[in-house]
C-alpha positions in Angstrom: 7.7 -11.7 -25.0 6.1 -11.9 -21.4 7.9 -8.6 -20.8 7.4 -6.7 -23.9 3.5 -7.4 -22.9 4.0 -6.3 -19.8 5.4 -3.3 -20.8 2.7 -2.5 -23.7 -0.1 -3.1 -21.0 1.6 -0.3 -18.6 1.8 1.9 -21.2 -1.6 1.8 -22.6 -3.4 1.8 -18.9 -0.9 5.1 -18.3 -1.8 6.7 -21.7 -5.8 6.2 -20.8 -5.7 7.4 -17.4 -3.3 10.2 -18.5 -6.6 11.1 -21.5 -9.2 10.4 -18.4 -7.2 13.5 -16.6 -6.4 15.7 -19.4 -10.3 15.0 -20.8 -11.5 16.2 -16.9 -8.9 19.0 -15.9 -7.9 22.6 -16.8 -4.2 22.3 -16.9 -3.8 26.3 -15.9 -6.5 26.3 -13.3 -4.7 22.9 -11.7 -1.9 24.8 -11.6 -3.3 27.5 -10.0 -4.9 25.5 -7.3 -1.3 23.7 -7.2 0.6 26.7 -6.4 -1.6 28.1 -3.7 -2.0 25.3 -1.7 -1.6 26.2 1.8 2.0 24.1 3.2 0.8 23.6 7.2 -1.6 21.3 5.4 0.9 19.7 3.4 3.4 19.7 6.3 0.7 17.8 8.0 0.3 15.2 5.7 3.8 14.5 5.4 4.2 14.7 8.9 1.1 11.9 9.5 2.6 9.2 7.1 6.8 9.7 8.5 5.5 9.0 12.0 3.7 6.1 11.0 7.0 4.4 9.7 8.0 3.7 13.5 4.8 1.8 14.6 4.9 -0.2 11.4 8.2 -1.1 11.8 8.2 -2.0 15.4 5.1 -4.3 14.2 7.9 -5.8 11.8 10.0 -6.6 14.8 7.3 -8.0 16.8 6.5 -10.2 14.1 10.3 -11.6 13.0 11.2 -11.7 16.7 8.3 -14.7 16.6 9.6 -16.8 14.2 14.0 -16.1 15.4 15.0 -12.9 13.4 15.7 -10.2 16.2 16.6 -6.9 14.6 16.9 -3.8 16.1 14.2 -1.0 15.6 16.3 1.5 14.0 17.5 -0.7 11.4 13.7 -1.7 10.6 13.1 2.1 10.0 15.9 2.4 7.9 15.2 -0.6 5.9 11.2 0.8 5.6 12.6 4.2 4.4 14.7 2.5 1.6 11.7 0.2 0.5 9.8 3.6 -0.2 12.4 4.9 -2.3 12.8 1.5 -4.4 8.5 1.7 -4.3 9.4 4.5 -6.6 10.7 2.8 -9.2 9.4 -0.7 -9.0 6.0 -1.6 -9.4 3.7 -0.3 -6.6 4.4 -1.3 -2.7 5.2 -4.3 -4.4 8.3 -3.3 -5.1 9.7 -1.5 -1.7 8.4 -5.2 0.0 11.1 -7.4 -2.2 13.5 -4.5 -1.0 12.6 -5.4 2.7 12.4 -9.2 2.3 15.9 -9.1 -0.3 17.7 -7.1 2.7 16.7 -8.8 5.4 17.3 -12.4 4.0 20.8 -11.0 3.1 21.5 -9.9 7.1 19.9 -13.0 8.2 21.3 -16.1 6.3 18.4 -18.8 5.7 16.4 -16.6 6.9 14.4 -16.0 3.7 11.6 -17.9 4.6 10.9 -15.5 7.5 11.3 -12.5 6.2 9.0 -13.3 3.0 6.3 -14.3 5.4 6.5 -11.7 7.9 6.6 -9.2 5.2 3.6 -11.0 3.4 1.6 -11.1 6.6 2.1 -7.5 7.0 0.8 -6.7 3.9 -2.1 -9.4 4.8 -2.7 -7.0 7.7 -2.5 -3.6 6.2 -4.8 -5.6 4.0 -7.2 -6.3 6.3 -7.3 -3.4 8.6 -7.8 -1.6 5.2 -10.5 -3.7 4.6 -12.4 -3.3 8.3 -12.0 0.5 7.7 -13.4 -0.3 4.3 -16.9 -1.9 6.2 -16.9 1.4 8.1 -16.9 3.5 4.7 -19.6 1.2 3.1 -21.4 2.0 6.3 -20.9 5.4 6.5 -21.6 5.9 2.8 -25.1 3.9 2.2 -27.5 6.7 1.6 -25.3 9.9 2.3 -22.6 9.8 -1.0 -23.2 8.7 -4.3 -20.7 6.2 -4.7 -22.1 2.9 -5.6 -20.1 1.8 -7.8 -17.0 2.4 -5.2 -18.5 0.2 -2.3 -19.4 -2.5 -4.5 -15.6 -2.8 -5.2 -14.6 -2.4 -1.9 -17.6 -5.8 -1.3 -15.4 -7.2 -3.4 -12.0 -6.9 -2.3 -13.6 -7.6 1.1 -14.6 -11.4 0.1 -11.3 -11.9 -2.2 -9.1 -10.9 1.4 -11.5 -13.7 3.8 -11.0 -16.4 0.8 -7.0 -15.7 1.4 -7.2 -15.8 4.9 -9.3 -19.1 4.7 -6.5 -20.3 2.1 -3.5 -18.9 4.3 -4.9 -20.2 7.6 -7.0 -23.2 7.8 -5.6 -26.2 8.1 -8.4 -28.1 5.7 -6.5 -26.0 2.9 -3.7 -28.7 3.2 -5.1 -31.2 0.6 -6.3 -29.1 -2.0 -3.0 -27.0 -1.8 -1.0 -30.6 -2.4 -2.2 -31.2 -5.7 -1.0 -27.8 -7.4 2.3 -28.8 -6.1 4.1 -30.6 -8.8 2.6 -27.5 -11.4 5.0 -25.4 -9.1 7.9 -28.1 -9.1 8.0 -27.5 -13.1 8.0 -23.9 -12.8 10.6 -23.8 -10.5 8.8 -21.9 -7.6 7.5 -24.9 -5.1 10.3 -24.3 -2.6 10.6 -20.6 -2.4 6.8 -20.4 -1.8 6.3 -23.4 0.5 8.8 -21.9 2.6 7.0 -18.6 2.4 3.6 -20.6 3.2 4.8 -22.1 6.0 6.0 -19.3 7.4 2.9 -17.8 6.9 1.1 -20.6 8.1 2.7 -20.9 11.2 1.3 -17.8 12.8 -2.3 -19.2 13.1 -1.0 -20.8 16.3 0.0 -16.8 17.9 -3.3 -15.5 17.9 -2.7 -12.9 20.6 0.3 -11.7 19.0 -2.1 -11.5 15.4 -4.5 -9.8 17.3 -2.5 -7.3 19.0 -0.5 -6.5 15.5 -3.8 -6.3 13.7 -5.6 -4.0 16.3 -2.0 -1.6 15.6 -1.9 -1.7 12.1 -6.2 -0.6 12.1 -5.0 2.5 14.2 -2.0 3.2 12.0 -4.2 2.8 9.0 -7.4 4.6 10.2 -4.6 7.7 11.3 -3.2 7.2 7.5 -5.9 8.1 5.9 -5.8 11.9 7.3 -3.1 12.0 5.6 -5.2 12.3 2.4 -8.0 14.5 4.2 -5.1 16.6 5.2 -3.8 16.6 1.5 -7.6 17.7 -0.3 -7.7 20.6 2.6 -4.3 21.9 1.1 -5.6 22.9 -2.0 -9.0 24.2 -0.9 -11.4 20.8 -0.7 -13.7 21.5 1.6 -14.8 17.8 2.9 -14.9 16.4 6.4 -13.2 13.3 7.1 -16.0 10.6 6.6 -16.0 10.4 2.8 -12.1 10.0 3.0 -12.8 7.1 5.2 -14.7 5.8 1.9 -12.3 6.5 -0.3 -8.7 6.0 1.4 -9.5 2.3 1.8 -9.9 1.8 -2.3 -7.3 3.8 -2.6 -4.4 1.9 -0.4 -6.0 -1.2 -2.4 -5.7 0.0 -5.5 -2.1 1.4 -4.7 -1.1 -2.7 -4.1 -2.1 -3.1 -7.4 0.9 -3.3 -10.4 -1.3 -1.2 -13.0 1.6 1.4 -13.3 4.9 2.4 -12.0 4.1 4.1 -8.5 0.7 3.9 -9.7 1.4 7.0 -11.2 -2.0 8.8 -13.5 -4.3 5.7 -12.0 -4.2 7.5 -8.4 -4.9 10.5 -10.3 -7.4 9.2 -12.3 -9.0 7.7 -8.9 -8.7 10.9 -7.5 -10.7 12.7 -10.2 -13.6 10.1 -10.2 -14.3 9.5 -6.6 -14.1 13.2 -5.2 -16.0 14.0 -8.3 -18.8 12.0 -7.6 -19.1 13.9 -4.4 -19.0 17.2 -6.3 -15.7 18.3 -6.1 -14.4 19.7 -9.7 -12.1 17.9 -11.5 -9.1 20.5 -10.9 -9.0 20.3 -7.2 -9.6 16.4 -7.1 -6.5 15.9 -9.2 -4.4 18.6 -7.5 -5.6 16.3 -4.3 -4.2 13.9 -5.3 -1.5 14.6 -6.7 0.1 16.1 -3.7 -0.7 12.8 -2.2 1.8 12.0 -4.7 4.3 14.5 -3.3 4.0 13.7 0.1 4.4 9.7 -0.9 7.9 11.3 -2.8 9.0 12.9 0.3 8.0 10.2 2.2 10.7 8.1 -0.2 13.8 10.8 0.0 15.1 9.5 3.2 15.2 6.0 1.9 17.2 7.6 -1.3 19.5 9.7 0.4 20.4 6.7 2.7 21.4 4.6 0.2 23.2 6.9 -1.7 25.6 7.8 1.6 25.6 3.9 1.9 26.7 3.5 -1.9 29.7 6.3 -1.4 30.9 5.1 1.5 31.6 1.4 -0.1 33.3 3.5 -2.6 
């Protein structure tokens, strides 16, 4: 029943956003716009968020080689690569993380503990560095775009990420955590996420090494976001790189969330409000974004064609 719900709720959240597009666009003009955008731009995009694998992934290592998992880079880059491609068909990020965690665990026997909370605490970093670029954007934006509405979001995502930290962190959390605990036992999930919790937990004692891996994933996040600039200048929108910097914050955010397979017509949808806020028509701003969408497939084909050598070969 859970599932069928589930299911209904995708659907109806894809069928509105789908109506939000179709109500907004020209089909034939997007198309037009679509099939003359220029490919060094394009090129450019791709070639912003494939580089970006290796720093993330050597964060990764930094960050299992702390808690007794040593790996070797290249197999972190390949196991990033094939967490895009499952990201495809599972849920959002969401799904390419259990890819990581479900592969690494199997490597690494008990292990799992580890490699849940290093890949949660990565995602608690991209989190927050998206955040602190999201400050920048709210400052950036107050009184130069029109997009109240957005940066009261962002406000909120902003105090929901400190609450976690304070949850995740602070020792003083230790009480009120205990009394939730036998509500887990009878659902069957207090071991899996204690051990995830204390693995997560137990990195408030590294703070150089948090530090260090948070200042990385800022820069690798802050570069990211060009990506998207670079992806709106392929198909003719003519903005500068500051309302991006308001926009590609919500944007990672709302790609975490499991609204939609690959949030596929919400980023569209988001995409089509935001940039048309700042005046950009409705064609252009989808055809933005959907090439985002292109350059996130291509960013996933890799990650396919590796495990589909992987698959013959145990043939």
């Amino acid at each position: 029943m859970r599932r069928l719900w589930r299911v209904g709720a995708t659907l109806v959240v894809t069928g509105l956003c789908t109506a939000y597009i179709l109500w907004k666009i020209d089909v034939g003009k997007t198309w037009h716009v679509l099939t003359h955008a220029r490919v060094a731009w394009f090129v450019a995009a791709l070639a912003i968020m494939v580089v970006s694998v290796w720093p993330m992934a050597w964060r990764w290592q930094r960050l299992l080689a702390a808690r007794g998992v040593h790996e070797t880079l290249p197999r972190l880059v390949r196991t990033y690569f094939v967490g895009y491609a499952a990201g495809q068909v599972l849920p959002t990020a969401l799904g390419g993380d259990a890819s990581r965690i479900y592969e690494t665990a199997r490597r690494h026997e008990g292990a799992g503990g580890a490699a849940a909370g290093t890949v949660l605490l990565e995602r608690a970093l991209g989190g927050a560095a998206t955040l602190t670029l999201a400050v920048a954007g709210f400052a950036l934006a107050v009184g130069r775009y029109s997009v109240g509405g957005y940066l009261w979001v962002e406000l909120a995502f902003v105090v929901a990420t400190v609450a976690l930290g304070v949850l995740l962190f602070s020792t003083r959390m230790h009480r009120p955590l205990r009394r939730v605990r036998p509500l887990l036992r009878r659902l069957r999930v207090e071991r899996p996420l204690r051990e995830v919790y204390i693995a997560l937990h137990s990195f408030r004692n590294d703070v150089r090494l948090l530090t260090s891996m948070f200042a990385l994933t800022l820069v690798v996040q802050a570069v990211r976001v060009l990506a998207i600039w670079c992806s709106g200048k392929a198909v003719g929108v003519d903005l500068s790189p500051r309302p991006y910097y308001v926009m590609g914050p919500l944007l990672f955010l709302v790609a975490l969330v499991p609204f939609t397979v690959n949030g596929l017509a919400v980023r569209e949808s988001f995409f089509v409000s935001f940039l048309g806020a700042l005046g950009i028509a409705a064609d252009p701003a989808f055809a933005t974004g959907f090439l985002f969408f292109v350059v996130t497939i291509a960013l996933a084909l890799p990650g396919a064609a590796i495990v589909t050598v992987e698959t013959l070969r145990a043939r």
